[in-house]
N, C-alpha and C positions, 0 to 999 in steps of 0.2 A: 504493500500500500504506500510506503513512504517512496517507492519509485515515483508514484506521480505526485510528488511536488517539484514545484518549477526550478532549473539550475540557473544558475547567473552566468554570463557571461565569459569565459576567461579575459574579453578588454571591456569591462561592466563600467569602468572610468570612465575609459577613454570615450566609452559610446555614450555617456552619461554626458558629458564635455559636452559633443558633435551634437546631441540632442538640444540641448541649452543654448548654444552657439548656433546653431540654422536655424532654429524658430527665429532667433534674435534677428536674422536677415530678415524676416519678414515683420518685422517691427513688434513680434510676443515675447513680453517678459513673465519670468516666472512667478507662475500662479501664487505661490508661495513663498518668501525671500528663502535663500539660500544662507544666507549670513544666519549664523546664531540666533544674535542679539535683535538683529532687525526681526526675524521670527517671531523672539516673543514679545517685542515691542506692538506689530500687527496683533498677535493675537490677544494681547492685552484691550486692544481699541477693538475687537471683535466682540468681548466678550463682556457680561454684566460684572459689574464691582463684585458682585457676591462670587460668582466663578471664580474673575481673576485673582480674589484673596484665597479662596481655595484650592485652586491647584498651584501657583505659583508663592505661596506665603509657607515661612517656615515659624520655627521654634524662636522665641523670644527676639533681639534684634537677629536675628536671620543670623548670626556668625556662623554654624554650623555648615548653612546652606555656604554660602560664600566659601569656608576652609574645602567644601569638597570640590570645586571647581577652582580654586587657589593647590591645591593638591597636585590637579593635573599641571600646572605649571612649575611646578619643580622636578617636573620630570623632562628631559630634552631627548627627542629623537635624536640615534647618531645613525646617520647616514653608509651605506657602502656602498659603492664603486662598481664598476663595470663587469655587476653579476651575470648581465643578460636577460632581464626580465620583460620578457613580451608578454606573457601572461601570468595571472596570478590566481590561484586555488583557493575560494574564498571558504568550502566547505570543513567544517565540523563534526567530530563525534561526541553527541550529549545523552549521558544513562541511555548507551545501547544503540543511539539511534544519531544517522545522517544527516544529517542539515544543510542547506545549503549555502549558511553563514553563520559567522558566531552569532547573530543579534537575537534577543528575546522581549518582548515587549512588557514592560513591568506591570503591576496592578494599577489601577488609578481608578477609585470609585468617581460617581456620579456625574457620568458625563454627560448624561440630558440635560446639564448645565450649561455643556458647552454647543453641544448640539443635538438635532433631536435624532437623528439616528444614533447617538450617541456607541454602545458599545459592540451593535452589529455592523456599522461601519468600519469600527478597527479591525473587527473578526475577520472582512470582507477582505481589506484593504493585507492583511494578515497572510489570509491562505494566497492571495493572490503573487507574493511575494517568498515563501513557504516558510516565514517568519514565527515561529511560537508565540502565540497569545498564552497571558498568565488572569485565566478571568477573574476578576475582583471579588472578593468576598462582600463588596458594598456597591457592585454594578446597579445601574437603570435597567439593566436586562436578565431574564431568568440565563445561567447556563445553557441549560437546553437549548435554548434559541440562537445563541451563538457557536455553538458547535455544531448547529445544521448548516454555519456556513465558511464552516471549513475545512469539510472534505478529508483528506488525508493529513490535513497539516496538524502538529503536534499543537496541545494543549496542555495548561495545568490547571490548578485551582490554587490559588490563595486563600488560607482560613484564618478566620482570627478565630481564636477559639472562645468561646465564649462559656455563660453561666451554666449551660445547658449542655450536658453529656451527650443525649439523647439529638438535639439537635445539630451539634458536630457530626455526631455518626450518619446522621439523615444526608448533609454537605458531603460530606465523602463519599458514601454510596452511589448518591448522584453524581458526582465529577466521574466516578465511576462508569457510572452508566454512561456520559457523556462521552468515554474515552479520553479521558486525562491521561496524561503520560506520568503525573505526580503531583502529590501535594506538596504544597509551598506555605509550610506555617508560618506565618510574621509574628518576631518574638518581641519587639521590640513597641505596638500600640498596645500591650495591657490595659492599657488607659489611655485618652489625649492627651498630646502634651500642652504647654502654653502657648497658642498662637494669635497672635494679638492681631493679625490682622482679620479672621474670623471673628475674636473677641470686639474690635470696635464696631464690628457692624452687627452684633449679637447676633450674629448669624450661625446656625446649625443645619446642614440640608436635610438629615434624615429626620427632625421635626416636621417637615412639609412633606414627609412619605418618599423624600428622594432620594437612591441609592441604597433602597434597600429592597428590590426586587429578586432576591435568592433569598428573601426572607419569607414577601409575602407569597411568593411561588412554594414553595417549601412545606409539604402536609405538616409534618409537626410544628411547626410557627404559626399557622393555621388553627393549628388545634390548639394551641395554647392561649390565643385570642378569648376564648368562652372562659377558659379558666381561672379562677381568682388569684391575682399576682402573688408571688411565693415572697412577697417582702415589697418594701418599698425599696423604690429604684432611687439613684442618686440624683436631685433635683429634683423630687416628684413634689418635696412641700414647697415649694415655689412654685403661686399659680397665676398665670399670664392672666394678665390684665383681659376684660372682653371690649373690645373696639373690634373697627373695621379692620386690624392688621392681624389677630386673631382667629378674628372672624374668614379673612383670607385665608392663611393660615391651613384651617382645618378644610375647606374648599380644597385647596391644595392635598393634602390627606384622600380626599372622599375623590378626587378625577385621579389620581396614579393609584389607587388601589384597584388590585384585579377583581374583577368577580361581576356578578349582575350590579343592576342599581339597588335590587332588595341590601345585597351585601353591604353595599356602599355606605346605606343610609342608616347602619342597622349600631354604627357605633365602631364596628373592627378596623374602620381605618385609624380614625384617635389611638386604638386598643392597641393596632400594631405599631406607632411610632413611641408609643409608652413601652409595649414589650420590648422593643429591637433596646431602648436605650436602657431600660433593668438588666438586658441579656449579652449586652452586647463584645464584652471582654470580661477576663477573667484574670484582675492584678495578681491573686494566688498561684497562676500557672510559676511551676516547676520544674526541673530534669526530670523527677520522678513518672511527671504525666505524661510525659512520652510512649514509655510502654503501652500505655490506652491507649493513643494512636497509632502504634504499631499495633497492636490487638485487632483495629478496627478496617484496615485494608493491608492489601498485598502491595499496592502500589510505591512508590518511589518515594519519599520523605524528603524534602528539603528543608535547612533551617534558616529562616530568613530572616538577618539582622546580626548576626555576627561578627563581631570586630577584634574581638579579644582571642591570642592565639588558644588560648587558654580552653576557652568556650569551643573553638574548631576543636579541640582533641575530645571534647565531653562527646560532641557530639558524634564522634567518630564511635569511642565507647558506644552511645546511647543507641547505635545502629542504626545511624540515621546514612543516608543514601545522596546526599549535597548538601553545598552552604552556599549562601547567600551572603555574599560579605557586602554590607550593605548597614545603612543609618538612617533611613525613611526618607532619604533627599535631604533631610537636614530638619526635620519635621516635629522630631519628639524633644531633642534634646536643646538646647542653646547651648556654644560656647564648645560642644564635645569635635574632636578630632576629626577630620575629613577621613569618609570610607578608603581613597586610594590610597592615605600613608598607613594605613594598617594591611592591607592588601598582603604584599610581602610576608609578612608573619602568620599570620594567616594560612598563606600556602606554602608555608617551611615547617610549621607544626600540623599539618594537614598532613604534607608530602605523597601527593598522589593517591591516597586511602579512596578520597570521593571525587567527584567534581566540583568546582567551586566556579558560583557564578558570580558578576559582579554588578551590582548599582548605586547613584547617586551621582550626581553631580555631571554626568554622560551625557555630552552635547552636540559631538562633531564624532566624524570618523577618525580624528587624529586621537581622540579620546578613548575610543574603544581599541584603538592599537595599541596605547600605551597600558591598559589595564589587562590585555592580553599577556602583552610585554611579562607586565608582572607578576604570571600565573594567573589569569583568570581563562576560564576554558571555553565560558561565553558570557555576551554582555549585556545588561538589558537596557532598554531605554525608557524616560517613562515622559517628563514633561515634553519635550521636541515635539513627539507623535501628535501629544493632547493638542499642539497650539496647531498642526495641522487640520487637526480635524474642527477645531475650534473656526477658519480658515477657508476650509474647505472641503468638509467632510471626508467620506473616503478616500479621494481626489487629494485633500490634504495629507492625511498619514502617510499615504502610500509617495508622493513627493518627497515626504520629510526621510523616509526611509530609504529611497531609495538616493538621495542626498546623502546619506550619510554611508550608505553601502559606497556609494562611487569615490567618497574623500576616503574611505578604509583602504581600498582600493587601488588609490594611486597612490595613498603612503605608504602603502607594503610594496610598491612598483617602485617607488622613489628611494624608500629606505634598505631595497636589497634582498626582498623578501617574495619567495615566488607560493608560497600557502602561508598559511596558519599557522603550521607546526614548526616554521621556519623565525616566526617571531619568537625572541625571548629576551631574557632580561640586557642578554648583550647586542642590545639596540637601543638601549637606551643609558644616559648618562643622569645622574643626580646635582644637585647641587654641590655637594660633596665628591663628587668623582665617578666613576664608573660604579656600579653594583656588583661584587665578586659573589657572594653567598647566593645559595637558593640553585630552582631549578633555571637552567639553562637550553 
């Protein structure tokens, strides 16, 4: 089955280039800016304040976000010389299976935010590139519906695990059912962190019923709606004022909930934006709880949020199947260490046991070379795609990606590098000097 997903080019650059450059004779510029920064400057003026502070806003003054795109800049490509490189092998092997590049696309709840095809557009945009989608635990869209549209191409699931045994098990079975290639637990939102730029606009999306459709798709989330809450939830003795923004509010609730209009009107939409936030993480999770997820499927485990080499070796112990070396973009924490200088340790206390994937702060192709560079064995992307799709829907991701496949591209063409396997730490220089340790 993984035969038909689509291969790249061997000159996926250079034809990326020539594509860019002939439209430009006929006076088209790109749909999409090509430039980083101008990217998410457009999708900023695309999108509502309330979006743009959520997918682009981090943890208290944003330092964390900043150190991990400051990260990549203490790393320098070094160049070689007259390898001979006409083409370049952009494919991968991730738990078992071919890819046609390192790239994987990271979670990013509630993207009916940004648009309203919101997360079967990336699905689209995904298989058509044969790119891994990682479906959100906190998507606009059930699972199901997004893996009817991608065909052969790999997925996973993301879970937060939340108050509810019984409904994790439910999440799994079904990513199951959907043909997940793995779970992708995130260890690292137990809780929100402080985001102030959410916090000034008291904004919460999953209070207006948004980004929690694998909740209300979901029979046991369902079924716990009739039942009387097992406790108060945190912020339940705080009650919103009744005005017309309230009153919006729950309008908002009663149009994204699925069901008839009997259902609608019947109170389970309020029910389900009160349960998702009594249910919704589990600050208690432990090492120990792990075994209960390995208990509960056969599938791949990944742990996602690992920085400390420390935490790589438990999880190696704990039987876990990949790591996620990654910091939420910079999301939970303020002031804590950029994901890429932990990297390296990371996969020297690892040492080949698992796979180790890598996110944050991933913005260009030169980015995801360098975090190759540094042992990661693939890379994921998570805000770029959004502000395509923000942009331009499917039509946007699928440019955004495919921009950043073609800069991968000619910087493994430029820097001496004819695959993947070819990249390693000695391509790259430190501020400090060359990098001797680790794999090579």
């Amino acid at each position: 089955m993984l035969s038909e997903l689509p291969s790249l080019s061997a000159a996926f650059g250079r034809q990326r280039l020539t594509e860019i450059f002939l439209r430009g004779v006929g006076g088209g510029l790109p749909r999409v800016p090509v430039d980083a920064q101008r990217l998410a400057d457009a999708a900023m003026e695309a999108m509502s304040p309330e979006a743009w502070a959520y997918i682009a806003g981090g943890a208290g003054r944003e330092r964390t976000a900043a150190a991990n795109e400051e990260a990549f800049d203490r790393w320098k490509i070094l160049p070689r010389m007259l390898v001979g490189v006409e083409s370049c092998d952009l494919s991968v092997d991730v738990l078992g299976q071919r890819l046609p590049s390192p790239l994987v696309l990271c979670p990013i709840g509630v993207l009916e935010m940004v648009h309203p095809s919101a997360d079967l557009a990336v699905a689209r945009a995904a298989a058509g590139l044969g790119v891994p989608m990682t479906f959100s635990n906190q998507a606009s869209v059930p699972m199901e519906s997004c893996a009817a549209e991608m065909g052969s191409c790999p997925r996973f699931f993301q879970l937060y695990w939340s108050t509810s045994d019984e409904l994790v098990e439910s999440f799994v079975a079904r990513a199951e059912t959907c043909g997940c290639a793995g779970i992708v637990l995130t260890l690292d939102t137990t809780q929100l962190g402080w985001r102030p730029r959410d916090l000034d606009l008291a904004f919460l999306p999953f209070l207006k019923g948004q980004g929690i459709a694998q909740y209300t798709s979901d029979p046991v989330f369902r079924r716990s709606l009739t039942e009387p809450p097992a406790g108060p939830g945190v912020g339940q003795e705080v009650r919103p004022a009744i005005n017309h923004h309230s009153l919006a509010t729950a309008w908002q609730q009663v149009r994204r909930f699925p069901g008839t209009w009997k259902e609608k009107l019947s109170g389970l939409p309020r029910a389900a934006a009160q349960r998702f936030v009594s249910t919704y993480s589990r600050p208690s999770l432990c090492w120990d709880d792990l075994a209960r997820l390995r208990e509960m499927t056969e599938l791949p485990i990944l742990l996602k949020g690992i920085q400390h080499p420390d935490d790589g070796r438990r999880a190696i112990d704990a039987g876990m199947n990949g790591i996620v070396v990654s910091n939420h973009g910079g999301r939970q924490i303020d002031g804590a260490v950029g994901a890429l200088t932990m990297l390296p340790d990371v996969v020297d206390a690892v040492d080949g046991a698992v796979p180790i994937l890598f996110d944050s702060g991933v913005r260009t192709g030169a980015h995801v070379f360098k975090a190759l560079a540094l042992g990661a064995d693939a890379v994921c992307v998570g805000r770029p795609y959004v502000y395509g799709l923000a942009l331009a829907g499917r039509t946007g991701v699928e440019e955004v990606l495919k921009n950043i496949l073609a800069e991968l591209h000619l910087t493994m063409a430029l820097a001496g590098c004819r695959s993947i396997a070819e990249i390693s730490r000695r391509c790259l220089v430190s501020e400090t000097g060359p990098l001797k340790k680790g794999r090579s």
